[in-house]
C-alpha positions in Angstrom: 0.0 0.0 0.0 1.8 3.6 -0.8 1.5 6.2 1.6 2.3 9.8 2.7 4.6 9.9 5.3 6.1 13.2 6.7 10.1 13.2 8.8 11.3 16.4 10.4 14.9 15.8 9.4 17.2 14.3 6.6 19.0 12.1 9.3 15.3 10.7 10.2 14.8 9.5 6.6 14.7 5.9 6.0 17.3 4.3 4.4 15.6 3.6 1.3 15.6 7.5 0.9 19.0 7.8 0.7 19.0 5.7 -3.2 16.0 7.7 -4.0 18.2 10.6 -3.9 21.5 9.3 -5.5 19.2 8.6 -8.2 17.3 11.7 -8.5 21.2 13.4 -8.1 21.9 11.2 -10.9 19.3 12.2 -13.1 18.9 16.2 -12.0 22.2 17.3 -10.4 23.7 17.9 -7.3 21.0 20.4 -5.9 18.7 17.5 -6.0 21.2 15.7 -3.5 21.7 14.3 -0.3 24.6 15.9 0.5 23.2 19.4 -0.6 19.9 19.0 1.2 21.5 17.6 4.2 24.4 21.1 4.6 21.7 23.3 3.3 19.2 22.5 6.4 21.9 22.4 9.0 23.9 25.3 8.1 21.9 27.4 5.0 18.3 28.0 7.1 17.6 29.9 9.4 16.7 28.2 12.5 13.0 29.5 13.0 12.3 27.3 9.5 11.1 23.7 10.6 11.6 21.0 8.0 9.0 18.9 6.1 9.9 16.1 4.3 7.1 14.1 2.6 7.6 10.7 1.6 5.7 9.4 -0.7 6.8 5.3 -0.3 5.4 1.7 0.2 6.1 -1.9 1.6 6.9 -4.6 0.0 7.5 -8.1 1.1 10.8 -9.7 0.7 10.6 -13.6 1.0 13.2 -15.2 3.4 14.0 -18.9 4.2 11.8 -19.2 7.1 9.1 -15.7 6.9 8.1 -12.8 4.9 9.6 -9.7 6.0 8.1 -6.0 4.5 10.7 -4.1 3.4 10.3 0.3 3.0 10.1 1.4 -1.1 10.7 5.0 -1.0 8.8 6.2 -4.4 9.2 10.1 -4.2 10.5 12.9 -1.8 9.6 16.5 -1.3 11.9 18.7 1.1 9.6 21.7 2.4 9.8 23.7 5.3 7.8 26.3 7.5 8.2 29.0 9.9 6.8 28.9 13.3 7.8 31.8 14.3 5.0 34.3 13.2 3.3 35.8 16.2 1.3 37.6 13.5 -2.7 36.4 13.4 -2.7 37.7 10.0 0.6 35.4 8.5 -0.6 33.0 5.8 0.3 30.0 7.1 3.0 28.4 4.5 4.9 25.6 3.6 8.1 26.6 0.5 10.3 24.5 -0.8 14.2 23.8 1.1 15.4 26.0 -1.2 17.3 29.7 -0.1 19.6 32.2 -1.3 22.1 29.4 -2.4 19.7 27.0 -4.1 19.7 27.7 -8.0 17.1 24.5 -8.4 14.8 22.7 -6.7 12.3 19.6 -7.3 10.7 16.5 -6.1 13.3 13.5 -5.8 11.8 10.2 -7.4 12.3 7.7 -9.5 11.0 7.7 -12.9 8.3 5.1 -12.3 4.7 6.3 -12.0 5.0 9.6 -11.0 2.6 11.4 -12.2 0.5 9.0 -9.8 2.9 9.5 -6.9 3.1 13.5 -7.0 -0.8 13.6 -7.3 -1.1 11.4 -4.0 1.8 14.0 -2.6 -0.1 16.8 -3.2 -3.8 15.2 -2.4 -2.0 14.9 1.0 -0.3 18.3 1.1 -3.4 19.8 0.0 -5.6 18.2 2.9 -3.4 18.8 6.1 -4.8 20.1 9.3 -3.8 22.6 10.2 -4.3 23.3 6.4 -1.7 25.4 4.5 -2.9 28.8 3.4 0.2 28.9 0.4 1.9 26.2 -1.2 5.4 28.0 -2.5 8.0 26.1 -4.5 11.2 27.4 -6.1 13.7 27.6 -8.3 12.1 25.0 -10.7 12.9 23.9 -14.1 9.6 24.7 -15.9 10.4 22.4 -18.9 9.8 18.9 -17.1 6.3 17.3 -17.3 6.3 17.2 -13.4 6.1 21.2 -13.6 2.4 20.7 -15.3 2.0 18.0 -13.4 2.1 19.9 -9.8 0.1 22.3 -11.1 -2.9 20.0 -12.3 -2.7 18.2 -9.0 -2.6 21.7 -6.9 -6.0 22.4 -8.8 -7.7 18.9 -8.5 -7.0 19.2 -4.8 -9.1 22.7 -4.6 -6.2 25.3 -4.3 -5.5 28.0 -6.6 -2.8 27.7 -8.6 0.1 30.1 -10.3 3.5 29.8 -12.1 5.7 32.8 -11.8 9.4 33.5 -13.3 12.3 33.5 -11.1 15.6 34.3 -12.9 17.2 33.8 -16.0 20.1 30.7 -16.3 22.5 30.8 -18.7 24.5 27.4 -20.2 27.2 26.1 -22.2 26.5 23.3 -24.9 30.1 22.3 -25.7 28.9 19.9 -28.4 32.3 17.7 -28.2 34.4 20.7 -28.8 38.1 21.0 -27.5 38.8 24.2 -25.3 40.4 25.4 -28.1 38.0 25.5 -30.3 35.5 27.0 -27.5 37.4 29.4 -27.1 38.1 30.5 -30.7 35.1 31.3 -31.1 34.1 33.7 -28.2 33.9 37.4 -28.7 37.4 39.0 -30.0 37.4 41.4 -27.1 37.3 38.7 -24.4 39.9 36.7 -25.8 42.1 39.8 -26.6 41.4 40.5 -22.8 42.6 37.4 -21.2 45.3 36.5 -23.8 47.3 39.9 -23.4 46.0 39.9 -19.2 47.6 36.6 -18.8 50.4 36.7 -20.8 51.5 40.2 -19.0 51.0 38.2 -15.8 52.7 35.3 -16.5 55.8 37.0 -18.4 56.7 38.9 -15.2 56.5 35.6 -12.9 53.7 36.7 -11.4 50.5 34.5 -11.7 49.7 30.9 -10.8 46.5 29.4 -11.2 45.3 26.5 -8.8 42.4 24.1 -8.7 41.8 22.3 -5.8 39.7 18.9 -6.0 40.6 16.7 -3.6 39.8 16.7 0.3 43.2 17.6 2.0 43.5 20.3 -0.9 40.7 21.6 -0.3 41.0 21.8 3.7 44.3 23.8 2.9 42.3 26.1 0.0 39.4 26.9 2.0 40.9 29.8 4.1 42.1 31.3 0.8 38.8 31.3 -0.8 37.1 33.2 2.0 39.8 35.7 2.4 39.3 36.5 -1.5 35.5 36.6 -1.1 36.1 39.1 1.8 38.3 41.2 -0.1 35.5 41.0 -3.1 32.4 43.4 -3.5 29.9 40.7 -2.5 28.0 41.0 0.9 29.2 38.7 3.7 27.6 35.5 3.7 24.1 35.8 5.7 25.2 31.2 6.3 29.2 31.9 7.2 29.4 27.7 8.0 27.5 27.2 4.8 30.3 27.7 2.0 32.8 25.4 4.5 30.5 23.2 5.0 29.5 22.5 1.1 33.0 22.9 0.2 33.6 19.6 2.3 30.8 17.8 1.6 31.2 18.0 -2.7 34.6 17.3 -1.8 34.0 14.0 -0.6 31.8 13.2 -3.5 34.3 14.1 -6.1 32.0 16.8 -7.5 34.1 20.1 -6.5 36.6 22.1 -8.3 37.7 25.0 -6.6 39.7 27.5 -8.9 42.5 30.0 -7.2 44.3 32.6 -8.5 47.6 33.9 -7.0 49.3 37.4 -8.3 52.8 37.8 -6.3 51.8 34.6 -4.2 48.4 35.8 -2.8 45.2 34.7 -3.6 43.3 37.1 -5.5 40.5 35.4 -7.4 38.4 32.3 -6.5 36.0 30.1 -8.0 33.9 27.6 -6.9 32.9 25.2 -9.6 31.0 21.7 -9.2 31.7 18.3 -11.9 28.5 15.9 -12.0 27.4 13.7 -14.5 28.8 15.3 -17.4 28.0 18.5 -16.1 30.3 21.5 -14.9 28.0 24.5 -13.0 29.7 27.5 -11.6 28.5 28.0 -8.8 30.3 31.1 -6.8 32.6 33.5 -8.0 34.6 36.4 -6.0 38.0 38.4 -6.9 39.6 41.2 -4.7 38.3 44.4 -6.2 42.4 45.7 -6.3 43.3 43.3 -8.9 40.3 44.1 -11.0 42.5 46.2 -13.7 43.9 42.9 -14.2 40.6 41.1 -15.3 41.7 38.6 -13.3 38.0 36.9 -13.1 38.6 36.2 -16.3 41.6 34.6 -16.5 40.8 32.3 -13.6 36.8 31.2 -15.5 39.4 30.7 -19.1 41.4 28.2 -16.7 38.8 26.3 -15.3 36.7 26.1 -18.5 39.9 24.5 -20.0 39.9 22.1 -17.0 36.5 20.9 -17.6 36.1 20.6 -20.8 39.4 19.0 -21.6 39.9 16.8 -18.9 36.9 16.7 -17.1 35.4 16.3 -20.3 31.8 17.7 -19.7 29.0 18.1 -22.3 27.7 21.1 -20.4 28.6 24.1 -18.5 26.1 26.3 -16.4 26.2 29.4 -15.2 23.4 28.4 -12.7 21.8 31.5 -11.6 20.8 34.9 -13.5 21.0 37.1 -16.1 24.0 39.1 -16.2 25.3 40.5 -19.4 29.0 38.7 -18.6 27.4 35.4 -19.0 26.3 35.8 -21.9 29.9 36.1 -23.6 30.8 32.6 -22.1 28.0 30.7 -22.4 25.4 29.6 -25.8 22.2 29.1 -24.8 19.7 30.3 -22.0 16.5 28.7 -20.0 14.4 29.9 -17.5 13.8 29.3 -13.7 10.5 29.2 -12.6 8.2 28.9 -9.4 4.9 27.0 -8.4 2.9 29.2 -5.7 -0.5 27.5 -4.8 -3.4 29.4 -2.2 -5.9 27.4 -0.1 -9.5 28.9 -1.5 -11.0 27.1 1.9 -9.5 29.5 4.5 -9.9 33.6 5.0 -5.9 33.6 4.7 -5.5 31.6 1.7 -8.3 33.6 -0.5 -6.3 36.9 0.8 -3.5 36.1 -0.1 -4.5 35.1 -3.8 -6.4 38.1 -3.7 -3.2 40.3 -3.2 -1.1 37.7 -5.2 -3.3 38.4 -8.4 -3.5 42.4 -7.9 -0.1 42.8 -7.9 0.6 40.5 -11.0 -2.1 42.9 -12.9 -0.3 46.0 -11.4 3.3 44.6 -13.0 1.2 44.1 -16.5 -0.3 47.8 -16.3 3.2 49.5 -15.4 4.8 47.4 -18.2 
């Protein structure tokens, strides 16, 4: 018989879980992970965000010498999370997706086996809590996968209002078997002009070295370097501080991680963190100290590690994971979009008003456009 069950932490999962999400990581990437989910929760949230995690899974029995024993099948996985915090009578009470400031995807973990069926008994559930859930919010989601409609129909068959909105623009690579070479002949003159005659004034005088760190003593050493650059860089402090450390070490261990550095007179003055999986390079977190900007040396250390990944890492793809800046676009071929799944309870006072004020301000954005 298949069920809903609901754990409050990733450590409380059943084992069964755990090959649910290698295969989903398999399948979707790393931010679909174990790993991920697990650092994310214990040092990405903040602490007044209680976790979720519906299980959508059944028993089967597994015939022994002597008895029949059931044994857990875990069919689907959805890691949500909700604040209790609210002392406010008027808070819509919602449930969003484990997904924050350092997710650039997010999605139900399953197998490919029947489920359509298994997300429509996942959202029956979801939909028929008590307490009930005045929002539904999930994102970033890839709205190209059939799931995406199919959340949506089962959102509405359960009662609940339903919308899609956009969240960012993600730029990617399609290397199409080419050598780094050949990439790279073929990017816009000025950046290659750039990071020829940038890197070649560099080297000539003795001055750069380029480092990538993959392995888990390397990376212990490197770890203090990259934060130091990332201090000395124009990005805000972290709001996690143990969250980049913690990731760091965990994609590490799974043979995912390449962290890029880039020394000028021995110190470390660009940094790169970029992640290898299933044929896949994404570039996940970049940072250079703001006095060796006249050097563009950003972009000497992203010509490096493409040249890593594509010639010896040997992937078919690199993304530049989230947003639309206009640098991206000189490195990268194609673009996709992000987008998010926001459903309202029509049952309760709080759910109507906050479609209510969830559809007036989507016609407000239309009549200012």
């Amino acid at each position: 018989m298949t069920q809903v069950c609901v754990y409050t932490n990733f450590d409380a999962l059943p084992a069964a879980y755990r090959a649910l999400f290698d295969a989903s990581c398999q399948r979707d990437g790393f931010f679909l992970s174990w790993p991920w989910f697990h650092n994310l929760s214990r040092k990405g949230m903040e602490a007044s965000l209680n976790l979720r995690i519906y299980g959508v899974e059944s028993s089967e029995l597994q015939s022994h010498i002597q008895s029949e024993t059931p044994q857990l099948k875990a069919h689907l996985a959805l890691p949500m999370c909700f604040s209790a915090s609210s002392h406010n009578p008027l808070q819509p009470n919602t449930l969003r997706a484990v997904a924050t400031y350092y997710s650039s995807l997010f999605g139900p973990v399953f197998t490919e086996l029947n489920t359509e069926q298994h997300l429509h008994t996942l959202i029956t559930f979801i939909a028929g809590e008590l307490p009930r859930w005045d929002i539904v919010d999930m994102h970033p989601l890839p709205n190209d996968t059939a799931w995406f409609l199919t959340m949506q129909q089962a959102f509405r068959q359960a009662g609940m209002a339903v919308d899609s909105y956009y969240c960012f623009g993600n730029w990617y690579l399609q290397v199409r078997q080419r050598t780094y070479q050949q990439y790279f002949d073929a990017l816009p003159s000025k950046l290659k002009n750039t990071v020829l005659r940038k890197t070649r004034f560099l080297q000539n005088a003795g001055r750069l070295h380029l480092k990538i760190a993959a392995t888990i003593p390397d990376v212990e050493i490197v770890t203090a370097a990259y934060m130091n650059v990332y201090k000395n860089s124009w990005k805000h402090p972290e709001p996690f501080p143990d969250f980049i450390p913690g990731w760091l070490a965990e994609s590490a261990a799974q043979g995912w991680l390449r962290l890029g550095l880039a020394y000028v007179d021995g110190k470390p003055v660009a940094a790169q963190i970029w992640l290898v999986q299933q044929g896949k390079a994404s570039i996940y977190k970049l940072a250079y100290d703001q006095q060796f900007a006249h050097y563009s040396i950003g972009s000497i250390l992203t010509a490096h590690m493409m040249q890593h990944v594509i010639d010896v890492d040997r992937v078919d793809e690199v993304d530049y994971l989230t947003g639309d800046e206009i640098y991206k676009q000189d490195w990268m071929s194609d673009r996709r979009e992000r987008w998010g799944i926001i459903a309202f309870n029509r049952a309760s006072v709080k759910g109507r008003l906050a479609y209510y004020y969830h559809l007036a301000r989507r016609y407000a954005k239309r009549f200012h456009k």
